[in-house]
N, C-alpha and C positions, 0 to 999 in steps of 0.2 A: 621505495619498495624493498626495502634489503629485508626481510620476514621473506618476502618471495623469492628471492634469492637464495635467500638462507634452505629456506626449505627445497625449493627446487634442484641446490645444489647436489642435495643425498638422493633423488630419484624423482618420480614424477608423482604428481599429486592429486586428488580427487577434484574435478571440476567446483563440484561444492565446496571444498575446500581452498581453491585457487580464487571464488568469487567471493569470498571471505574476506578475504588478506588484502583482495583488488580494492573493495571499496568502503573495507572498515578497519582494517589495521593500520597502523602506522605510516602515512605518507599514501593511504590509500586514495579513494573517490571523494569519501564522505570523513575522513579524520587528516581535515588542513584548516586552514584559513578562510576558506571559502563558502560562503553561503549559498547553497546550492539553486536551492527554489524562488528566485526571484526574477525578476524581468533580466538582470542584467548577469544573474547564474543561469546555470544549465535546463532548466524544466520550469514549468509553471503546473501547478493543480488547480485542483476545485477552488480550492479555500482561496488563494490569491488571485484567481478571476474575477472574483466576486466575493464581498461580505455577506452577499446574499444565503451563501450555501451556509456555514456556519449560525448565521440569523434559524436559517431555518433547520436545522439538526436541532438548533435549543427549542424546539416546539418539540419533538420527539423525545430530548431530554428531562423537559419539563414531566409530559405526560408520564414518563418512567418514573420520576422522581413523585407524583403520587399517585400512582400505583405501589412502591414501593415504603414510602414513607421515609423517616430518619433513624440511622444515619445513612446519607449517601454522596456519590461523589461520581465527577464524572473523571476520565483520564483519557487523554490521548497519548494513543505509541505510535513512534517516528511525526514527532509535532513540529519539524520542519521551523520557518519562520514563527510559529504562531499565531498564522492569520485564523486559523481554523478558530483555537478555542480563543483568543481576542474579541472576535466578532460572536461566539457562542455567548460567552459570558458578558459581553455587553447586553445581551439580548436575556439572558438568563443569570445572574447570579451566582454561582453555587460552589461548592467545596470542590478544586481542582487539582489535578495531577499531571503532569507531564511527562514521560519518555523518549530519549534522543540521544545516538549516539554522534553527530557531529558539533564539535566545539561549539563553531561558530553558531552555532543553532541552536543550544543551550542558554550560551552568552546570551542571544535576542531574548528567550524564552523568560531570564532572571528578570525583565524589565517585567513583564506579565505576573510571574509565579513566584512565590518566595523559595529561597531554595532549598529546602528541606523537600517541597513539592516535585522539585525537577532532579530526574534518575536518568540512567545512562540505557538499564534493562529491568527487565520484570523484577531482577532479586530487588531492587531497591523500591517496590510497591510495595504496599503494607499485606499480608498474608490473610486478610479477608475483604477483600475488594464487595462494596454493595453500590450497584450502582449500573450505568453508563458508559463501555470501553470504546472509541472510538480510534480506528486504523484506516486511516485515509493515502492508499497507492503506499504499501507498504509488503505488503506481501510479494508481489513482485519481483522486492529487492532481494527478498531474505535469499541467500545461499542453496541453489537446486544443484540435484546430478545431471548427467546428459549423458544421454542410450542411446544407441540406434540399433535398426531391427538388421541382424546379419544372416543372411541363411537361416530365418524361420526361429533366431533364438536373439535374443537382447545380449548387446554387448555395451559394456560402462565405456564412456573416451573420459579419459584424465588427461590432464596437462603436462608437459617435458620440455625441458630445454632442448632444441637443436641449433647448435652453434651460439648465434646470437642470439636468434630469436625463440618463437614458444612453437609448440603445435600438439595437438590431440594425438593421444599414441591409443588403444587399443585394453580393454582390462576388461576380467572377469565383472560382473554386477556385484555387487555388494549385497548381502543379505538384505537390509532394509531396502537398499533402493530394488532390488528384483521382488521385493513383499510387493511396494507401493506401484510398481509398472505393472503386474500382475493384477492389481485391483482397479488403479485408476488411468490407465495409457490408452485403454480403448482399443479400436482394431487401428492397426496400425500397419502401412504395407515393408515389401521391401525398399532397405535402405532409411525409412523412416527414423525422425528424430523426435525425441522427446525428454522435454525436462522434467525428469524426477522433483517434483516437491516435495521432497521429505522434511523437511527442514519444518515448512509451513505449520507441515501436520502435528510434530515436537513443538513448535511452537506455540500453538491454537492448545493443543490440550495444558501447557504449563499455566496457558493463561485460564485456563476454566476450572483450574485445578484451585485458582486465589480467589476463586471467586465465589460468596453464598447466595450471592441473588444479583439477579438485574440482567443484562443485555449487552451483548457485541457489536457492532455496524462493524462489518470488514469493506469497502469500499478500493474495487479495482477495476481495472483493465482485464478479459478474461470470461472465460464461458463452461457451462460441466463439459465432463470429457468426450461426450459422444459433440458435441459440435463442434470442438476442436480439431476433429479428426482430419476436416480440408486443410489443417494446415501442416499438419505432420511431414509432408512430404519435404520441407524444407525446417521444420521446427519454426518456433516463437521467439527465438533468442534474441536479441539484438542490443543494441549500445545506444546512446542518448549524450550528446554535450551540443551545448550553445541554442540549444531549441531544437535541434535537427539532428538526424543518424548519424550515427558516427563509426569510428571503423570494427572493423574483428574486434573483438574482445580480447584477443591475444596478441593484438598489435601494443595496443599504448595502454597496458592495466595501469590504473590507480587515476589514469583522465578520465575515464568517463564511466557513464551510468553504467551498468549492467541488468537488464529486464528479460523476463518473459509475461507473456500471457498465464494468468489463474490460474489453475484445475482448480473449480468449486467445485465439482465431485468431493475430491480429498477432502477439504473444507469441513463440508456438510456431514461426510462419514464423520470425519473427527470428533465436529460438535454432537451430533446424533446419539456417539456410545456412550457419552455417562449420561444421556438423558435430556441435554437443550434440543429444544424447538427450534426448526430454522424457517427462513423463507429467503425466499433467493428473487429482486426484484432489478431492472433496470433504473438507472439513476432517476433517469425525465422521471420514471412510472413513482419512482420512493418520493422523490420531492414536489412533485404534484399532490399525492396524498398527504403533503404536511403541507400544503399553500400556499407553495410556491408559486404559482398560476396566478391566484390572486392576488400575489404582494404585486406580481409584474403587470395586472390588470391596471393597481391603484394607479403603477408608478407611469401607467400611459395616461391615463385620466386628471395625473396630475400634470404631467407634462403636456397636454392641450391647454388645461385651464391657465397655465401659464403662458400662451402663445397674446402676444402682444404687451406682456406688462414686463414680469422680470426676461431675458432672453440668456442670462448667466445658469439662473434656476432651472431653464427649461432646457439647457442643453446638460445640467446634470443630471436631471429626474431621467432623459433619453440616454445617458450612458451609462448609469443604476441601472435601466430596464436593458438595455443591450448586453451588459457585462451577463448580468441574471437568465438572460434567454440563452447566451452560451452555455448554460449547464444543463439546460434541456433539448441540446443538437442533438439529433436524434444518429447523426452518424458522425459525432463527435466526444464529447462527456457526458451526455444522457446517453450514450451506447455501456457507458463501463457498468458494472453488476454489483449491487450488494447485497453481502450477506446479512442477515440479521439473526442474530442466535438469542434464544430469549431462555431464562431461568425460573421457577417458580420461585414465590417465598418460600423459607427453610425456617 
């Protein structure tokens, strides 16, 4: 982490900026040797629970793809292992794209994608995207400020060396981030904390901006701003290594995750002003509507017809449909939210 060093040295630094450096620059979280998203890294998602969830995105894909016609392409940003679009395009065919800034998650990716297809960030997308973007637990990651509500007015915490260690010192807001708390913070009491997503919002529009047609899925963790408000009192911040919480985030920067919870308010404004359509649904409620329900109806119907002949068979058909019903826990991974932002033809 010597970038954090570096820069800490000369003064303190914007939290957004501090969660930068922690988990994407050089020697950070997500820029080592390390594969993040798998059973034996830090987190698991959708996609590696289950093939089932990719299986079934390419049913949504499909239907965009004629609706829309040719030419079109679908692309995933922060595409992790590539279990996502692996299991998509087994299922669907079609002209792919990748995004990702960890190494080792690249490397995986060249086994899937050729590499002209696999980028690091948007600039490396082609500058008319038609099609299908998919962001699965990504937004979360992207780089937020952090406000608390001080005597009736928002004050920004940045990051500062003290002695050895780090801690939150005290700062004016920043233009952008006192625009974005002003619109999307919601009521918020004293002492309250809250992550600025501005970042999100810079983000979501670059990407709407490459785009002539087709559709978003932003798929996270996270709620609009009025129901987040019970958690304000302590914020949504938190850390993530080996499957489980992990410390302050200003303990061990560049080990572990850094998250919050959504704001799909922000989201939804963003996509709303140049004119996409959105709808904002629960996971279970999204993947039900594409069939999921009935792939995991078959996959028990086939695991009975199997009871007394194969018992290898039948104990796979039961952990296909097991792995598949975890994405519809309803206070688990069917609780996370997506967005869906839809484009007309141009």
């Amino acid at each position: 982490m010597q970038n954090l060093a570096a820069e800490l040295a000369t003064g303190p630094i914007p939290f957004d900026r501090f969660m930068e450096l922690a988990l994407y620059e050089s020697g950070g979280f997500f820029d080592n040797a390390i594969l993040r998203s798998t059973a034996a890294g830090d987190f698991l998602t959708s996609p590696e629970v289950s093939p089932l969830f990719g299986a079934t995105l390419a049913r949504f894909v499909r239907a965009e793809h004629e609706r829309l016609g040719d030419p079109f392409a679908v692309v995933e940003i922060g595409a992790g292992s590539g279990s996502l679009l692996a299991s998509l395009l087994a299922e669907y065919p079609v002209d792919a794209w990748a995004i990702e800034r960890s190494p080792p998650a690249r490397e995986q990716l060249s086994a899937l994608l050729p590499s002209d297809r696999i980028g690091r960030s948007l600039e490396d997308l082609p500058t008319s995207i038609r099609g299908v973007v998919i962001a699965n637990e990504l937004i979360d990651n992207l780089p937020m400020a952090l406000a608390q509500r001080q005597s009736g007015h928002w004050r920004e915490r940045w990051v500062a060396l003290d002695g050895d260690g780090l801690v939150l010192v005290d700062a004016d807001p920043r233009p952008a981030v006192a625009d974005w708390l002003a619109r999307f913070a919601g009521p918020v009491g004293e002492g309250g904390w809250v992550e600025a997503q501005v970042e999100a919002s810079v983000w979501l529009r670059s990407l709407l901006s490459r785009m002539s047609a087709g559709a978003v899925i932003l798929i996270d963790y996270g709620e609009l701003a009025e129901n987040l408000a019970h958690r304000r009192a302590t914020g949504t911040l938190r850390t993530y290594r080996a499957h489980h919480l992990g410390p302050d985030p200003l303990l061990e920067p560049g080990t572990t995750d850094i998250t919050a919870d959504v704001n799909f308010s922000a989201l939804i404004a963003t996509a709303t002003e140049p004119g996409w359509t959105t709808e904002l649904l629960r996971q279970d409620d999204f993947l039900r509507s594409l069939g999921l329900d009935v792939t995991l109806a078959e996959l028990k119907r086939q695991e009975l017809d199997a009871i007394g002949q194969e018992e290898i068979k039948r104990l796979e058909f039961r952990s296909e449909r097991n792995a598949g019903e975890t994405l519809l826990h309803e206070r688990g991974l069917g609780d996370f939210r997506v967005l869906i932002a839809r484009h007309a033809l141009k």
